[in-house]
C-alpha positions in Angstrom: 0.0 0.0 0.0 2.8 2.8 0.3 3.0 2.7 -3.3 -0.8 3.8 -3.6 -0.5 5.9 -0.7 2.2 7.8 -2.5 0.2 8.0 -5.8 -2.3 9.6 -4.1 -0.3 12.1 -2.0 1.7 13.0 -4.8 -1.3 13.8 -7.4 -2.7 16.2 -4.8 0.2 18.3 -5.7 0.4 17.3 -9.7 -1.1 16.5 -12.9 1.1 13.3 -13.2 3.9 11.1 -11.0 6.5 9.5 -13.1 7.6 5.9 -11.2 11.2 7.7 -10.4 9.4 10.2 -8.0 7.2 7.2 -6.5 10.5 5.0 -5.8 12.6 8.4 -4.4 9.7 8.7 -2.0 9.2 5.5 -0.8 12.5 3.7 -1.1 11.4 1.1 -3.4 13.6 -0.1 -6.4 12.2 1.5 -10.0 11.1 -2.0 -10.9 9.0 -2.4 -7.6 7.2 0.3 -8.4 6.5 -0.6 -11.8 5.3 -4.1 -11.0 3.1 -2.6 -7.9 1.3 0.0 -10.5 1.0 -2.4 -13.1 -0.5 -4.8 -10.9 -3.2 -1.8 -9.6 -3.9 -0.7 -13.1 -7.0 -0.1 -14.1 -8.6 -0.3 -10.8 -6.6 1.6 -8.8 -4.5 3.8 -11.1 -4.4 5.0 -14.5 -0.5 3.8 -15.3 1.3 4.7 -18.6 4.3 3.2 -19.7 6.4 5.6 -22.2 8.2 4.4 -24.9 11.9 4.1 -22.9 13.4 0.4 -24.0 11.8 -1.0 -20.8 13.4 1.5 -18.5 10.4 2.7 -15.8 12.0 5.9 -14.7 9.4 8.3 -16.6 6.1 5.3 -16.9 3.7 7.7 -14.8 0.3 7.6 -13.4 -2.1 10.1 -14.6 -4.9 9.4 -12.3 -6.3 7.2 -9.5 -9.6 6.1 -9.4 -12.4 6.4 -6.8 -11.8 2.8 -5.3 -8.0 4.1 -5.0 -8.9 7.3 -2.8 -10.7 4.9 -1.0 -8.3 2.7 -0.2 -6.2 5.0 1.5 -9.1 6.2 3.3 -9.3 9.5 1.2 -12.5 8.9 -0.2 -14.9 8.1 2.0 -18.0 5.6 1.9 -21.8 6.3 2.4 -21.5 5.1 5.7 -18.2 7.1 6.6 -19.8 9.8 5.3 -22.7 9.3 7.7 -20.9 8.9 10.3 -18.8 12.0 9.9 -22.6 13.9 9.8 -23.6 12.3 12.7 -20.4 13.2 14.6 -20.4 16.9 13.3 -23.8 17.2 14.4 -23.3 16.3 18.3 -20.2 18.1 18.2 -22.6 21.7 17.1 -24.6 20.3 19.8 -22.4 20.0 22.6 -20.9 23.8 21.5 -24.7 25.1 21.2 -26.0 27.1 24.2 -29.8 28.1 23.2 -31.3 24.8 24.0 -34.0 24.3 21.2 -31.2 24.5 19.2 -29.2 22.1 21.3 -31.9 19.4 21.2 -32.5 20.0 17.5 -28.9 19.4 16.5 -29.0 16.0 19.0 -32.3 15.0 17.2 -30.9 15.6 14.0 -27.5 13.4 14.9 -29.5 10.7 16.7 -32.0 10.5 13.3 -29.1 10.2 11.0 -27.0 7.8 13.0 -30.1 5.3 14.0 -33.8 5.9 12.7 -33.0 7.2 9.0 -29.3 5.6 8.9 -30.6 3.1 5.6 -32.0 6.4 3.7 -28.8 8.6 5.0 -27.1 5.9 3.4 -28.3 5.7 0.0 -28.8 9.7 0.3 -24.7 9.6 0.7 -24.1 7.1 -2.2 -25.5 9.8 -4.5 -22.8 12.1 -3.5 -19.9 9.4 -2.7 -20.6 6.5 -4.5 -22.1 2.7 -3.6 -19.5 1.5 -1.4 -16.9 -1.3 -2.2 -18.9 -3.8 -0.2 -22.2 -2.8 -1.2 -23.9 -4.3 -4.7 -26.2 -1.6 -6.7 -29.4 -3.3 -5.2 -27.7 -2.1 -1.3 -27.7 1.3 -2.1 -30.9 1.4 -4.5 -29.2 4.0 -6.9 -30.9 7.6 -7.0 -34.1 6.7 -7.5 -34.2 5.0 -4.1 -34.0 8.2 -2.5 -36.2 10.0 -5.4 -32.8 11.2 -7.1 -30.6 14.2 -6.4 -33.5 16.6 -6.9 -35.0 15.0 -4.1 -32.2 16.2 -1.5 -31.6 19.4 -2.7 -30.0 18.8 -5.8 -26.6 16.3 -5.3 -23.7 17.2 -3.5 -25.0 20.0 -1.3 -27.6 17.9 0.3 -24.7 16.4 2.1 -22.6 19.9 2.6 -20.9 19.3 -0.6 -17.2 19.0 -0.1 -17.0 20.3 3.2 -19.2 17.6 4.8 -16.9 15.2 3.3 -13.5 16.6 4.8 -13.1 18.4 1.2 -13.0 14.4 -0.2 
């Protein structure tokens, strides 16, 4: 995983990673590397090898995919995603001093976290994605949840990227 973990750090900061700056980073021999992305492409990592005689040094990855972000735990899941509402919602509660307020935000957490948890769910998985674990028929697809129109029109139903920890 530190090659992944690498990709992933270093395409935050670039438009492509050759397998040189992936191997300076982690320690790992050019060939390592090489064999670790091919091995993770196409799932994981878009991987190109340029035309070089065999030599790796400038193969690069142009992109990782969703399953890759959440691999390293920068993508989250429908249910991670939940969670982080629920959590953000008791922490504005225990900061909140009018108490309507204060029980509406603990309503609002314990709703999310236990009552509603199956339609938060499928309401995240229209912002995030189906989980890894989860088949299409788990999370229903849009129309489970009467499609992003239904809560407020896709990724701000959820707080857009903020609610996600900018994922």
């Amino acid at each position: 995983m530190p090659v992944l973990n690498t990709v992933v750090e270093l395409l935050g900061h670039s438009y492509m990673v050759t397998v040189s700056d992936i191997a300076g980073r982690t320690g790992l021999e050019l060939a390592e590397v090489a064999r670790s992305l091919d091995a993770m492409d196409p799932t994981f990592v878009d991987f190109r090898k340029t035309e070089t005689g065999g030599d790796p040094t400038f193969w690069y990855v142009n992109k990782v995919t969703p399953e890759a972000r959440r691999a390293v735990g920068q993508w989250p899941t429908p249910e991670s995603l939940v969670d982080r509402l629920v959590q953000a919602f008791n922490n504005a509660a225990e900061h909140e001093e009018d108490a309507e307020r204060h029980y509406q935000l603990r309503q609002a957490a314990g709703l999310l976290g236990e009552t509603l948890r199956d339609v938060a769910v499928q309401v995240a998985a229209t912002v995030t994605g189906p989980s890894p674990a989860s088949s299409p028929a788990d999370t229903g697809g849009p129309s489970a949840v009467g499609g992003p129109s239904a809560v407020g029109g896709g990724a701000s139903a959820a707080g857009g990227a903020s609610a996600a920890g900018g994922a």
